[in-house]
C-alpha positions as a Markdown table, in Angstrom:
| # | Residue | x | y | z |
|---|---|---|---|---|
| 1 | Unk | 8.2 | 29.0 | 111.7 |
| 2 | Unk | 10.2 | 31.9 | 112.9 |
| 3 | Unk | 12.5 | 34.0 | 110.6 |
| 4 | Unk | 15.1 | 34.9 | 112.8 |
| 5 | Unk | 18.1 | 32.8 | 114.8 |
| 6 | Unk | 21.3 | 34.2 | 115.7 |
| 7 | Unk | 22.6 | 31.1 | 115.8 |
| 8 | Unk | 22.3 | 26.7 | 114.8 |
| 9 | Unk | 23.8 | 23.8 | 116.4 |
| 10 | Unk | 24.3 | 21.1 | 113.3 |
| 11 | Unk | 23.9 | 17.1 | 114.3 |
| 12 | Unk | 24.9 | 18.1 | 118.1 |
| 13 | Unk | 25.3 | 15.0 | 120.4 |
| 14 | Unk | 22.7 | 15.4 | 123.2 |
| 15 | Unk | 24.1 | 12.9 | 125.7 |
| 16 | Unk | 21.4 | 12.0 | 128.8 |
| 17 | Unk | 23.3 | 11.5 | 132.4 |
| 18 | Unk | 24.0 | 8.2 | 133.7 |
| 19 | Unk | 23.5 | 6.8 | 130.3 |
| 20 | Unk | 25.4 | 6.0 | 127.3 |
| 21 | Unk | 22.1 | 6.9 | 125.1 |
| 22 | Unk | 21.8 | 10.6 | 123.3 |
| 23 | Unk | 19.6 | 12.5 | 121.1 |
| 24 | Unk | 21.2 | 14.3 | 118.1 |
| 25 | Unk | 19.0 | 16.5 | 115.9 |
| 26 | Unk | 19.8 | 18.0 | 112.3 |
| 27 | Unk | 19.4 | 21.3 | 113.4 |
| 28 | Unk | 18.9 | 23.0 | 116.8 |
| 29 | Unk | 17.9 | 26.6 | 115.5 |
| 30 | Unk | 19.3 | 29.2 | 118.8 |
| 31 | Unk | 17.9 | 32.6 | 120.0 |
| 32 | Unk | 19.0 | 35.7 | 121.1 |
| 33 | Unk | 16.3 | 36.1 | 123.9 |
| 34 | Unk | 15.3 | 32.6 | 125.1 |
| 35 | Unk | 12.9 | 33.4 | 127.7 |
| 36 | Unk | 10.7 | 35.1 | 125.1 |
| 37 | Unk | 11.4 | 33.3 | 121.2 |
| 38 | Unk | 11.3 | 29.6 | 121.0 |
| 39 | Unk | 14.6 | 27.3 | 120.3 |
| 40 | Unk | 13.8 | 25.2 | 117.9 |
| 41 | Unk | 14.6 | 21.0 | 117.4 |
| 42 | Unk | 14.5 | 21.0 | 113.3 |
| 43 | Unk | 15.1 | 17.6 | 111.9 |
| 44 | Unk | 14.8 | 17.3 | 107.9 |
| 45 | Unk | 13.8 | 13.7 | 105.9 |
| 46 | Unk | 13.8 | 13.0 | 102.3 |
| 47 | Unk | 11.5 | 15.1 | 100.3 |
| 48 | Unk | 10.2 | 11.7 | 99.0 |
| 49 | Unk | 8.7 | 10.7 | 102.6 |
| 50 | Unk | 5.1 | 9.3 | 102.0 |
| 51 | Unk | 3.0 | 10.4 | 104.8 |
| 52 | Unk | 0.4 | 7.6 | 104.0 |
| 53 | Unk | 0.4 | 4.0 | 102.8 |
| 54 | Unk | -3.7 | 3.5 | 102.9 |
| 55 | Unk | -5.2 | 6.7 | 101.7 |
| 56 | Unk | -8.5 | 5.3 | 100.7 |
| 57 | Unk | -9.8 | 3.9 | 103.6 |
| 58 | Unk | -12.0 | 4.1 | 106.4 |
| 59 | Unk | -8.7 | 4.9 | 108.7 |
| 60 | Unk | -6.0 | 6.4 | 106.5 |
| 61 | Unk | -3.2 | 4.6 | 108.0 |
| 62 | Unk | 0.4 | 7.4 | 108.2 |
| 63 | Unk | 3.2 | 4.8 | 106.6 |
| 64 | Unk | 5.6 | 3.6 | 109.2 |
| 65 | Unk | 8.6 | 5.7 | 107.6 |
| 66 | Unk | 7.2 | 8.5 | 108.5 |
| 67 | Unk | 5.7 | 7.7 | 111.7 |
| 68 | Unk | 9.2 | 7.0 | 113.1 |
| 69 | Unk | 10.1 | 10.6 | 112.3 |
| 70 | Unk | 7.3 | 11.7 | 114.0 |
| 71 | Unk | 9.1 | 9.5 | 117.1 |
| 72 | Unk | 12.4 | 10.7 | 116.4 |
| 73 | Unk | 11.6 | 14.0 | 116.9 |
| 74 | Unk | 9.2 | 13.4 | 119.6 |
| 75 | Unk | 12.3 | 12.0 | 121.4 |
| 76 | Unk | 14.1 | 15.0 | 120.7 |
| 77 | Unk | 10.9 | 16.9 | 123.1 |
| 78 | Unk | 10.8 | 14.3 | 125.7 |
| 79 | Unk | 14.6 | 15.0 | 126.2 |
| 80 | Unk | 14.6 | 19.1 | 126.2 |
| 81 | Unk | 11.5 | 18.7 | 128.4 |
| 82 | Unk | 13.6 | 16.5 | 130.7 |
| 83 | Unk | 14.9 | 18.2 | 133.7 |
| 84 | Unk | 17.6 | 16.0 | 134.4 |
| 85 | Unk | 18.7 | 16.6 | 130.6 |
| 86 | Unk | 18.8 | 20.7 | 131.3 |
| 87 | Unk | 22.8 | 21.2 | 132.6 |
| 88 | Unk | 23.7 | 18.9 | 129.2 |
| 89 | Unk | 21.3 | 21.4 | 127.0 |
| 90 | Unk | 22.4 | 24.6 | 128.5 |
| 91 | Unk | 26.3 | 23.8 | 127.7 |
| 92 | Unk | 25.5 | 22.6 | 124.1 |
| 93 | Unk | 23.1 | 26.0 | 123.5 |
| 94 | Unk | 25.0 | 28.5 | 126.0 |
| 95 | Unk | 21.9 | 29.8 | 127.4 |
| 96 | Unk | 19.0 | 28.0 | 129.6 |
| 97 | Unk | 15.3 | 27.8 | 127.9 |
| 98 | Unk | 12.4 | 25.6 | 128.9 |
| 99 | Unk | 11.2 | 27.4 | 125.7 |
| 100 | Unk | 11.2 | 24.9 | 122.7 |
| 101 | Unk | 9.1 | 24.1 | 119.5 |
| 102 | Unk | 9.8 | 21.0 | 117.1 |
| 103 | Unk | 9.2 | 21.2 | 113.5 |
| 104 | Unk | 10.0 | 17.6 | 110.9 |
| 105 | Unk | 10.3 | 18.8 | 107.4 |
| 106 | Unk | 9.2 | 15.7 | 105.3 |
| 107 | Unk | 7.3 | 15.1 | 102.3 |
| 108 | Unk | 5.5 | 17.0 | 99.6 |
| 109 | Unk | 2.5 | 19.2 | 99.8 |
| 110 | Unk | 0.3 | 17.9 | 97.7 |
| 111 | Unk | 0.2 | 14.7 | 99.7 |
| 112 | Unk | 0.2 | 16.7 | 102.8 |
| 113 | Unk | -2.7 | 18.9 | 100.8 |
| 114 | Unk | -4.5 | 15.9 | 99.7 |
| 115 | Unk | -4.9 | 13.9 | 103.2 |
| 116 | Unk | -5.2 | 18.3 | 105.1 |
| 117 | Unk | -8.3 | 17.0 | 107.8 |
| 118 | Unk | -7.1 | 13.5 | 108.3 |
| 119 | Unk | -3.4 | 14.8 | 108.4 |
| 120 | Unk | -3.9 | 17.7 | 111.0 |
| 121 | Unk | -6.1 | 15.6 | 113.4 |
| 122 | Unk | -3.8 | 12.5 | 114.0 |
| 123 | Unk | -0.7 | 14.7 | 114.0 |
| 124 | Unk | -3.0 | 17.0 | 116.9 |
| 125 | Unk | -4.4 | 13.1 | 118.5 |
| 126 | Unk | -0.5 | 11.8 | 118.6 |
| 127 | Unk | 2.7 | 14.2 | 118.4 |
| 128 | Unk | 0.9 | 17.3 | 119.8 |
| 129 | Unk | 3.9 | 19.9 | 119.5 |
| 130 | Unk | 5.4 | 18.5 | 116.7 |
| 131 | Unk | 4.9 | 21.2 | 113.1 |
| 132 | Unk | 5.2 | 18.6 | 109.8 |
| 133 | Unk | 6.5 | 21.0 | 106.9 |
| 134 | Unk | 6.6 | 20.0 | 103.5 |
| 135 | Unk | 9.8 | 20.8 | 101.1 |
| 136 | Unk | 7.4 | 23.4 | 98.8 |
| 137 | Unk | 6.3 | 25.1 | 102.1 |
| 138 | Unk | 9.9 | 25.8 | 103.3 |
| 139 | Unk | 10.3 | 26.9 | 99.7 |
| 140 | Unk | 7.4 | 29.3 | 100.3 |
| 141 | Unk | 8.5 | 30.9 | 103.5 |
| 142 | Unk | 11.8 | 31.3 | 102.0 |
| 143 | Unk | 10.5 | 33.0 | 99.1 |
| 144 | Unk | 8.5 | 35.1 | 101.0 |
| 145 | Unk | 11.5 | 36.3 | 103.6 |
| 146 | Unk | 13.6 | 37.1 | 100.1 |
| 147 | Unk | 11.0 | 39.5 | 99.0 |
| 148 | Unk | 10.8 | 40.7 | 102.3 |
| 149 | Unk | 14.6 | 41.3 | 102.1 |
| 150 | Unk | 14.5 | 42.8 | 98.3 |
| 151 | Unk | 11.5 | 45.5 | 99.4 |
| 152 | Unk | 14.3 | 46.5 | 102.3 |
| 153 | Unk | 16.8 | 47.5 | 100.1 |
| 154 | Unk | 14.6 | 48.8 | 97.4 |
């Protein structure tokens, strides 16, 4: 995850053309230089999101809570990937990218941790694209950017 945005979009109404449908993400994370850092979709869940129902199994099955996060932002890349949805995305960010990354932050580590191999293969088989961060790993990159920060002024 990138440490730098100049700017966010909170809950922004997507609409698509021709349709009464949209798309609207927690967080669209904007960039000073589109063509060469990525905007991000960020959506954010309860921390108490079970990634897993059947753990101890032959075929760990991800619970359906989750799974329809995983769709939800999935949506959310289907639409910025759209190139009939481009003239609605470049008003609502003020810049035009076909640069985008999608990041769901759900969960807890140590389930994340627990189920790593099984996790990281089905998320790479099914929602290619799509970054799964826990709430103690956005913890840790926060952490880490404050002492990057303190070391500055020091």
């Amino acid at each position: 995850m990138r440490d730098t945005y100049v700017d966010l979009e909170y809950e922004k109404n997507l609409n698509e053309p021709n349709s009464k449908s949209s798309e609207e993400c927690d967080f669209i994370l904007k960039t000073e230089y589109p063509d060469f850092l990525k905007t991000t979709f960020f959506e954010v869940k309860k921390e108490d999101v079970r990634f897993y129902v059947k753990k101890n199994t032959k075929r760990p099955q991800i619970s359906s809570e989750f799974l329809s996060h995983l769709q939800q932002v999935w949506g959310y890349k289907e639409y910025a990937e759209n190139p009939i949805n481009q003239i609605e995305l470049k008003n609502k960010l003020n810049y035009e990218t076909f640069n985008f990354d999608y990041f769901l932050l759900a969960g807890r580590m140590e389930e994340k941790e627990e189920m790593k191999d099984v996790f990281n293969k089905q998320l790479d088989r099914m929602f290619e694209y799509i970054k799964v961060i826990a709430y103690e790993e956005l913890e840790n990159i926060n952490i880490n950017y404050l002492e990057k920060f303190k070391r500055l002024t020091e």
